[in-house]
C-alpha positions in Angstrom: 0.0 0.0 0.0 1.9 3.4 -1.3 2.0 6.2 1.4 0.1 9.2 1.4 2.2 12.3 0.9 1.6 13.5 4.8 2.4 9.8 5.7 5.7 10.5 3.5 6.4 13.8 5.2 5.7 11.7 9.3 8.0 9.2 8.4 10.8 11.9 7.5 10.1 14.0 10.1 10.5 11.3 12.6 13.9 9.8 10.4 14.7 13.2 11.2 14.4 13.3 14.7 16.1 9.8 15.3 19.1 10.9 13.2 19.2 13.8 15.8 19.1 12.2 18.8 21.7 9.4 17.5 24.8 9.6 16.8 25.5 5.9 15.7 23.2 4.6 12.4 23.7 0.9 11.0 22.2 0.2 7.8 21.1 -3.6 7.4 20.0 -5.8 4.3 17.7 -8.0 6.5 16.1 -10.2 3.5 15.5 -13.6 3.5 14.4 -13.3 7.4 11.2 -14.9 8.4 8.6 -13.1 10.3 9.5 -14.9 13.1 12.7 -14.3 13.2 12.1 -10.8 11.8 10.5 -10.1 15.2 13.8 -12.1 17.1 15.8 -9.7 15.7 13.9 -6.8 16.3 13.5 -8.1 20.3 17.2 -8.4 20.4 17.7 -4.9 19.1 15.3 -3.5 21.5 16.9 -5.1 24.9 20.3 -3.3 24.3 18.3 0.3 23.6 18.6 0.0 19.7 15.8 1.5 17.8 15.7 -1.1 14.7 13.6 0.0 12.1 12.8 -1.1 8.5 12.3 2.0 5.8 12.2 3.6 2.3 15.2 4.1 0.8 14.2 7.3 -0.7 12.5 8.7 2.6 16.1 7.8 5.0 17.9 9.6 2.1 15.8 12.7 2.6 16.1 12.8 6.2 19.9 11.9 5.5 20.0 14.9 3.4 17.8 17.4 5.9 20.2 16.4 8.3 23.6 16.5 6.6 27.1 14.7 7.1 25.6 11.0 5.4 26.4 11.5 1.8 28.9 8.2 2.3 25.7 6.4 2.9 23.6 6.9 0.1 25.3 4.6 -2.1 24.2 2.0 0.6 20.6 3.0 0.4 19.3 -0.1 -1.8 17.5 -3.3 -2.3 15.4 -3.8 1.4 17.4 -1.8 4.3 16.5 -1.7 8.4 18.5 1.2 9.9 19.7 0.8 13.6 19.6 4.1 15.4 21.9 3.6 18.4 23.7 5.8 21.4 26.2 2.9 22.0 28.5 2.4 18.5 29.0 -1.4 19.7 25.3 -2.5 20.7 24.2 -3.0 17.2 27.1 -4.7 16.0 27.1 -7.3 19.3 23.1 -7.7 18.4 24.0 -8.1 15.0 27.4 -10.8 15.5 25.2 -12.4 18.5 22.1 -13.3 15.9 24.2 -14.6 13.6 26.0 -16.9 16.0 22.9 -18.1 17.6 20.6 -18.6 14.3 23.4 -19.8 12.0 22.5 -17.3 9.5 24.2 -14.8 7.0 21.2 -12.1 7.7 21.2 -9.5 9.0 23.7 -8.6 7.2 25.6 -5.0 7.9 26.2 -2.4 4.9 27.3 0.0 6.4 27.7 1.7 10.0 28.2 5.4 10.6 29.8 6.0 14.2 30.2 9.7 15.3 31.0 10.7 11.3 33.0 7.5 10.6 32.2 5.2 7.9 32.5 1.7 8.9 31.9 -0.9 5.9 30.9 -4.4 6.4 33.7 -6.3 6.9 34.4 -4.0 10.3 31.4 -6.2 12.2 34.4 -7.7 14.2 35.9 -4.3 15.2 32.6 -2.2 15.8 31.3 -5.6 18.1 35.0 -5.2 20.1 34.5 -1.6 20.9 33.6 -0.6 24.4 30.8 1.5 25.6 31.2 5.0 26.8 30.0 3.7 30.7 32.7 0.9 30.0 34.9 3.3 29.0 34.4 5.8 32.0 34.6 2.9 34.4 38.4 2.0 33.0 39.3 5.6 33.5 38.3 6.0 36.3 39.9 2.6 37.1 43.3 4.2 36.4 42.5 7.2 38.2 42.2 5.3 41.2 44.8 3.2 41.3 47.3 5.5 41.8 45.1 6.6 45.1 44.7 3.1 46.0 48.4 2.2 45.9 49.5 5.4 48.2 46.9 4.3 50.4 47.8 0.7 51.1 51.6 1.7 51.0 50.5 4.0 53.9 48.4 1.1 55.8 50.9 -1.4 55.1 53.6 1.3 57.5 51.3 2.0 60.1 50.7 -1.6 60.6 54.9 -2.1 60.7 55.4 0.6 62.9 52.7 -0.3 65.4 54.1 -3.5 65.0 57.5 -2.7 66.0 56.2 -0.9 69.1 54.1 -3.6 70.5 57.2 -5.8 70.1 59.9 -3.8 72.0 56.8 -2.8 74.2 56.9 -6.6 74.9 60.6 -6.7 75.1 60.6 -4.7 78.1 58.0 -6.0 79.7 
């Protein structure tokens, strides 16, 4: 059933707003999937805070184009595409390696990912899966923060304990 033109100009406008409010897009070529596991996927994508949506070529390309900075993507925008709109550059990809692992399938299969104004081609499913979140990320550095802090204060605990020790035993030296 062909869209009305206000239907059209919805489905743009919110394209729009989800290229806005992410900063990490996956396009998909998820033909061949069953409704069933359609819906899997979709499930999957859901759980780790993916928005996973299938589209019109022509209607992502004109949000794309409202929006600006995807030109490296329209060459990517044909035969059937889903779009994964993500705050997390690795979620999709893990969703994405994780399905294919557990179903024994080729599909979904990634075009293209655009992370934070990098291209990503398909081959990179591997190294977009590896990469850490930014709360993993914040949680290493602030891991090597305090370790430094950590050290100096077991260094200090560790001569308190000697010297008290020392004390106790010349205390019971005299005694």
């Amino acid at each position: 059933m062909a869209l009305t033109k206000e239907q059209k100009n919805q489905a743009v406008d919110e394209l729009s707003a989800m290229l806005d409010s992410s900063p990490i897009v996956y396009l998909t070529n998820f033909s061949g999937l069953s409704v069933a596991q359609a819906t899997d996927l979709r499930n999957r994508f859901r759980d780790m805070g993916v928005q996973y949506r299938v589209v019109k070529n022509t209607l992502l390309k004109i949000a794309m184009e409202r929006k600006g900075g995807f030109e490296d993507l329209y060459e990517h925008l044909s035969g059937p595409v889903a779009v994964a709109f993500s705050e997390d550059p690795s979620a999709p990809a893990r969703v994405i390696k994780k399905y294919l692992s557990d179903e024994k399938s080729e599909r979904p299969e990634l075009k293209v990912a655009f992370v934070e104004g990098a291209i990503y081609q398909a081959d990179a499913l591997e190294t977009l899966a590896a990469l850490k979140s930014k709360d993993e990320l914040i949680a290493d550095i602030i891991g090597l923060l305090m370790a430094p802090m950590t050290n100096i204060i077991g260094s200090l605990q560790s001569a308190g304990s000697n010297l008290v020790g020392s004390i106790r035993a010349i205390a019971e030296k005299q005694e």
